[in-house]
N, C-alpha and C positions, 0 to 999 in steps of 0.2 A: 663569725660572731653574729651578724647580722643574719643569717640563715638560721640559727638556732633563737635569736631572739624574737623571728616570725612566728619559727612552731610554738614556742611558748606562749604568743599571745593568741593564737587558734585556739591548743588546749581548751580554753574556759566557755570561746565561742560553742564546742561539740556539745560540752557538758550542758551547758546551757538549755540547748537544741534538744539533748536528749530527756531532760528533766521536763520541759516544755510538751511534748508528743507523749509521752510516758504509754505508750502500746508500739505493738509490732510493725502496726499501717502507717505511724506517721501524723497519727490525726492528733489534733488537740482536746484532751479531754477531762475536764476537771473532777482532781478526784480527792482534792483537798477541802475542807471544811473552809479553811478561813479565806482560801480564794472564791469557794462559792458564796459566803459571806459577805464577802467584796464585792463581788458582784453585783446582788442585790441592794447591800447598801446606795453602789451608784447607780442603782435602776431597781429598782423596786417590781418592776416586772417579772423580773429575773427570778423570785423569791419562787419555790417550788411548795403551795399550797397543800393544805390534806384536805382533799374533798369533803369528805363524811362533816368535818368540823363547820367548812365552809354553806354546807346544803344537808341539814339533818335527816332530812327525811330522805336523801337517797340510799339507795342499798347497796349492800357492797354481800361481792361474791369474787374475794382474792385466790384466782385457782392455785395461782404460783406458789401462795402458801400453805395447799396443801398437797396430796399427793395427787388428785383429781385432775390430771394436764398431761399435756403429750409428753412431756416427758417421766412423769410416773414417780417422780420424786419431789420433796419438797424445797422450791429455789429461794424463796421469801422466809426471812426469820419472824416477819411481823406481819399479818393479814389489814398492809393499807393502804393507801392509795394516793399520790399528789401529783399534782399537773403545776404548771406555771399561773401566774397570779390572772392572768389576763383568758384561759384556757379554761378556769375554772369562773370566773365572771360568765364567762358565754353557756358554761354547763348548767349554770345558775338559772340561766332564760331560758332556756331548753326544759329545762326541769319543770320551772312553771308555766310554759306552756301547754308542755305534755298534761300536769295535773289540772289543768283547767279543763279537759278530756278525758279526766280519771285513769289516768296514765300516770308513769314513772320511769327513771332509768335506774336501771342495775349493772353497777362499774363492775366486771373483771379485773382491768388494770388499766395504770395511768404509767407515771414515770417509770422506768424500769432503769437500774445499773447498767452501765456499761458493760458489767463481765458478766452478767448475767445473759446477755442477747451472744458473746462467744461462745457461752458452756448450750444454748439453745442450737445455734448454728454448727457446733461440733458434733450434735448428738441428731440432728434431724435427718430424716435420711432426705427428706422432700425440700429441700434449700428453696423452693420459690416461695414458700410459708414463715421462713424465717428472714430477717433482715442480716448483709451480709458485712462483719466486722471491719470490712475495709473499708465502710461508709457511714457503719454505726445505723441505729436504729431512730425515729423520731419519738420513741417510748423513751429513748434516751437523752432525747432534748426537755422531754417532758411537755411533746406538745402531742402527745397521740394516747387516742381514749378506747379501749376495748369494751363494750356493754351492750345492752339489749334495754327492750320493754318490757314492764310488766302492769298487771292491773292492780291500779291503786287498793281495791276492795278486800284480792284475798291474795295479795302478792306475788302471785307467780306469774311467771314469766308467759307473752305470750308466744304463742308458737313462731321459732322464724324457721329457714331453710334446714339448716343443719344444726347442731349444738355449738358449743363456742370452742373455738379452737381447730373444728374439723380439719381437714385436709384433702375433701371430697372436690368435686366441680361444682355441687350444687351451692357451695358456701360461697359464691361467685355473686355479687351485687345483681348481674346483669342475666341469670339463669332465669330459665322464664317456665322450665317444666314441673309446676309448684301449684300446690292449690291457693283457689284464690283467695281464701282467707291469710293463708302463709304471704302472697304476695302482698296483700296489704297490709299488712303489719311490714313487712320490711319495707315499703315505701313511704310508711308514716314516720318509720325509725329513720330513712335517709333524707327524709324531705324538711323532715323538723331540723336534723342536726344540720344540715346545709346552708337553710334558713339562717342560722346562727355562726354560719363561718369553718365549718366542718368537711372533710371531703371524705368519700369513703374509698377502702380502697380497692381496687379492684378483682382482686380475689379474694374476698375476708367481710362479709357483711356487716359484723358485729367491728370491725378498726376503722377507726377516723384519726385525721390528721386536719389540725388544726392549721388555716392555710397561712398563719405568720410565724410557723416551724423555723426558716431560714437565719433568724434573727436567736437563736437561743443555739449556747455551747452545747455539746456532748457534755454527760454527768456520768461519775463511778462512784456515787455515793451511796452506801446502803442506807434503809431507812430507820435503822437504831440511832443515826449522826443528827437526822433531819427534826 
């Protein structure tokens, strides 16, 4: 009796365990509404921002929602963009920094879903470009920002190494066989966002990771919820 009334009381512990990880790896990732509601409520940090609202005048250029991305299909139901509250404060300065310089950032992407960074990692064939599910992505914390420059005057973008998303060597921070106007523009984009608490990452000129990523959950929330 006592042998059966152990298993009975594990039961509830598994289910628990399993409802809690809710993916394959084990990780903890919220992908309910009114837990990431909670969350925010008890920290306000937490709250995952829409850029464009917060900083009007930045531009947005959501590849995800269209089909213009390495993967060639459209992953985004909605062309927009949110980072966490403190992620987009610092985007904020950045921003008018840049415009005191006639300058601007143009966001590709901010938060990204959790299953979206699987169906990316399923389909890539170059896995060091994509982030790997059993660790989750920091686009998934909502603390990582994919953009460029552009000139405030006629809006385009200016030139950096590769286009965004490449998969080349030259989209490497630290490539040096670039002309030097190309170089300079990618050290005004790295040296600004850094300034403001940014890191770039090491093969991906246009990705930064905001460096208090450690402190925010995984998210699987689309952004029709948000």
């Amino acid at each position: 009796m006592k042998k059966y009334l152990c298993l009975l009381l594990l039961i509830p512990l598994f289910t628990s365990a399993q409802k809690t990880t809710g993916n394959p790896y084990g990780l903890q990732v919220i992908n309910s509404y009114e837990d990431y509601r909670s969350s925010y409520i008890d920290d306000p940090n937490n709250q995952l921002i829409e850029i464009k609202k917060a900083i009007p005048n930045i531009a947005l250029d959501i590849r995800y929602a269209t089909r213009n991305n390495f993967m060639n299909q459209v992953m985004y139901r909605e062309a927009r963009a949110f980072a966490r509250k403190p992620v987009v404060a610092q985007l904020k300065r950045v921003q008018s920094a840049l415009n005191k310089k006639g300058y601007g950032l143009k966001i590709f992407d901010g938060y990204r879903p959790y299953t979206i960074t699987q169906a990316f990692y399923k389909k890539a064939k170059n896995k060091n470009f994509v982030a790997n599910p059993k660790k989750g992505s920091k686009h998934n914390r909502g603390c990582a920002i994919d953009l460029t420059l552009i000139n405030l005057k006629t809006g385009k973008e200016l030139q950096m190494p590769t286009p965004y998303d490449s998969f080349a060597p030259e989209a490497s921070p630290s490539y040096s066989n670039l002309p030097p106007a190309v170089i300079k523009n990618r050290a005004l984009l790295i040296t600004t966002m850094q300034s403001y608490g940014f890191r770039v990452l090491s093969n991906e000129w246009w990705h930064f990771d905001f460096i208090g990523w450690k402190k925010y959950p995984l998210m699987d929330i689309p952004f029709e919820k948000l």
